[in-house]
C-alpha positions as CSV (number, residue, x, y, z in Angstrom):
1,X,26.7,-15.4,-24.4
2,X,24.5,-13.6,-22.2
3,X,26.4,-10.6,-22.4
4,X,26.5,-10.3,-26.2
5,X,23.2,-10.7,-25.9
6,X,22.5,-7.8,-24.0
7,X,24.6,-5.8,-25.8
8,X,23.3,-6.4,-28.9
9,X,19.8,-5.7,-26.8
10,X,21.1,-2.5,-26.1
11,X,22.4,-1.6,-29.2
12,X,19.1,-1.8,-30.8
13,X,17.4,0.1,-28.3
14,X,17.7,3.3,-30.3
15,X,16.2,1.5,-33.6
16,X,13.2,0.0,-31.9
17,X,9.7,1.3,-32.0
18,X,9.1,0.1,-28.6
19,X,9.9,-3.1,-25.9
20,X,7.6,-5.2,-27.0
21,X,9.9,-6.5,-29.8
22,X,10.9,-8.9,-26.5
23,X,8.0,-10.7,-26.8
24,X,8.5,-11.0,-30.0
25,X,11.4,-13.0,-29.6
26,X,10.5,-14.9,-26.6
27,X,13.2,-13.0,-24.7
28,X,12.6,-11.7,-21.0
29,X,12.5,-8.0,-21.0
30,X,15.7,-6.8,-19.4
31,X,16.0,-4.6,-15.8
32,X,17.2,-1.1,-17.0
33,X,18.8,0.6,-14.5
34,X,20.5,4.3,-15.6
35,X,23.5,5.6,-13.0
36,X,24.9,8.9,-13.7
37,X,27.1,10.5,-11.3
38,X,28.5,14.1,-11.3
39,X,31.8,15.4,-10.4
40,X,33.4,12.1,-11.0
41,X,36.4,11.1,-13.4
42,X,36.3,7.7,-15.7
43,X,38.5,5.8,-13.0
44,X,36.6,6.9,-9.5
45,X,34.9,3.9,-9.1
46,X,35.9,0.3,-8.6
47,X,35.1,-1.4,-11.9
48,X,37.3,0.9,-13.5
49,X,40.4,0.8,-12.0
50,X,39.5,3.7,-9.1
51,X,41.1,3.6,-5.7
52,X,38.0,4.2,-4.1
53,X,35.6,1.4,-3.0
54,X,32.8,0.9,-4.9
55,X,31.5,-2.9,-4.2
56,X,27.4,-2.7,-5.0
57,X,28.1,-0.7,-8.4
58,X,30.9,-3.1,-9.8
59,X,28.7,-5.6,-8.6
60,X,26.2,-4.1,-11.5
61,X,28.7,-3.4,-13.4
62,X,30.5,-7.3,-13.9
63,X,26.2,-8.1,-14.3
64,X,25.4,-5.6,-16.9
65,X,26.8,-3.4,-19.4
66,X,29.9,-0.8,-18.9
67,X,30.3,2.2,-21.5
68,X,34.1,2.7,-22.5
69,X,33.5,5.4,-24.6
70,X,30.7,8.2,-23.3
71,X,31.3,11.8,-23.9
72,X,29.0,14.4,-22.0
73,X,28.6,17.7,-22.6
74,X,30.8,19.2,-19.4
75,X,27.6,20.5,-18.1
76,X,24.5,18.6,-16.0
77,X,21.8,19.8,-17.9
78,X,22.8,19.0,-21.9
79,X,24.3,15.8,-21.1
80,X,21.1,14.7,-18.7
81,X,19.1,15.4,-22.0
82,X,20.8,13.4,-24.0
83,X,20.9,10.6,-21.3
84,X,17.4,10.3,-21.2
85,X,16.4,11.0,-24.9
86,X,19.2,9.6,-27.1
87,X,19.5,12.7,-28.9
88,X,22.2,15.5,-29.4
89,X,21.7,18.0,-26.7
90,X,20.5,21.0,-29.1
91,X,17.8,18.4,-30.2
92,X,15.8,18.2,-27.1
93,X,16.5,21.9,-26.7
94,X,18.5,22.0,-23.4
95,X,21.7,23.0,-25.8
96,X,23.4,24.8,-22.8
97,X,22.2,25.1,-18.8
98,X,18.4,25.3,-18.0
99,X,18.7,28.7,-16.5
100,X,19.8,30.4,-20.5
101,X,16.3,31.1,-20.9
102,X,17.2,31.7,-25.2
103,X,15.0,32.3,-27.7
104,X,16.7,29.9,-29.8
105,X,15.0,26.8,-30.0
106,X,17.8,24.4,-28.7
107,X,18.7,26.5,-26.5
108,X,14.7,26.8,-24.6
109,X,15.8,25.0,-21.1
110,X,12.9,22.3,-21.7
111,X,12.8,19.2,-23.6
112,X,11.0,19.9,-26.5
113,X,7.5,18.1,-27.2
114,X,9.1,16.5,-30.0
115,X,11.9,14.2,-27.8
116,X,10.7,10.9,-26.4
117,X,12.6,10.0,-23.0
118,X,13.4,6.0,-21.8
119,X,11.2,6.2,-19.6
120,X,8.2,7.4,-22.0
121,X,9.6,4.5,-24.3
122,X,9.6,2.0,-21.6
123,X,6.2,3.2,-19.7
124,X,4.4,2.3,-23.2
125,X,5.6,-1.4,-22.7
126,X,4.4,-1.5,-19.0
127,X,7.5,-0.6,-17.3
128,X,7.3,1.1,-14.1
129,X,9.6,4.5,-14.5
């Protein structure tokens, strides 16, 4: 039960104005913890069938919640972006690598002033980011 919970928590992340909907609903505010690793394939570590050894991060992983299905952009930049906004990569206007330097607006290299980022979200409830 606890993990529906959470994942239905999760799920409505995108939809809510802010974190204080948790007090709301006499829920404790959940530990957010974001892990992105480059260079790695879906089965590298431990909690998904990888060979190599990975006991602290399947420990979050059996405690929290896994993707199965997250698609990046192939490149660090663009699929940081969209980590930490929610949004398509060409709408916080790192479309390709921080360095193109493009006059077209997804393309800038710097999250636009219209993109909101977790931890701006989260800050606003009194998280520490």
């Amino acid at each position: 039960m606890k993990n529906i919970k959470l994942l239905i928590i999760t799920l409505m992340f995108p939809f809510m104005e802010d974190f204080g909907a948790f007090q709301d609903t006499g829920l404790s505010r959940p530990n957010v913890i974001l892990i992105m690793a480059e260079d790695m394939g879906y089965s590298d570590i431990g909690c998904y069938g990888g060979e190599i050894q990975t006991p602290n991060i399947d420990k979050l992983a059996a405690n929290g919640l896994r993707f199965k299905q997250f698609y990046n952009t192939a490149r660090c930049c663009p699929t940081r972006a969209s980590m930490l906004t929610g949004l398509y990569p060409h709408q916080t206007g790192i479309g390709g690598m921080v360095d193109d330097n493009s006059e077209i607006p997804a393309y800038a290299g710097d999250l636009n002033r219209q993109c909101v980022t977790i931890a701006e979200a989260l800050g606003r409830d009194g998280y520490a980011t």
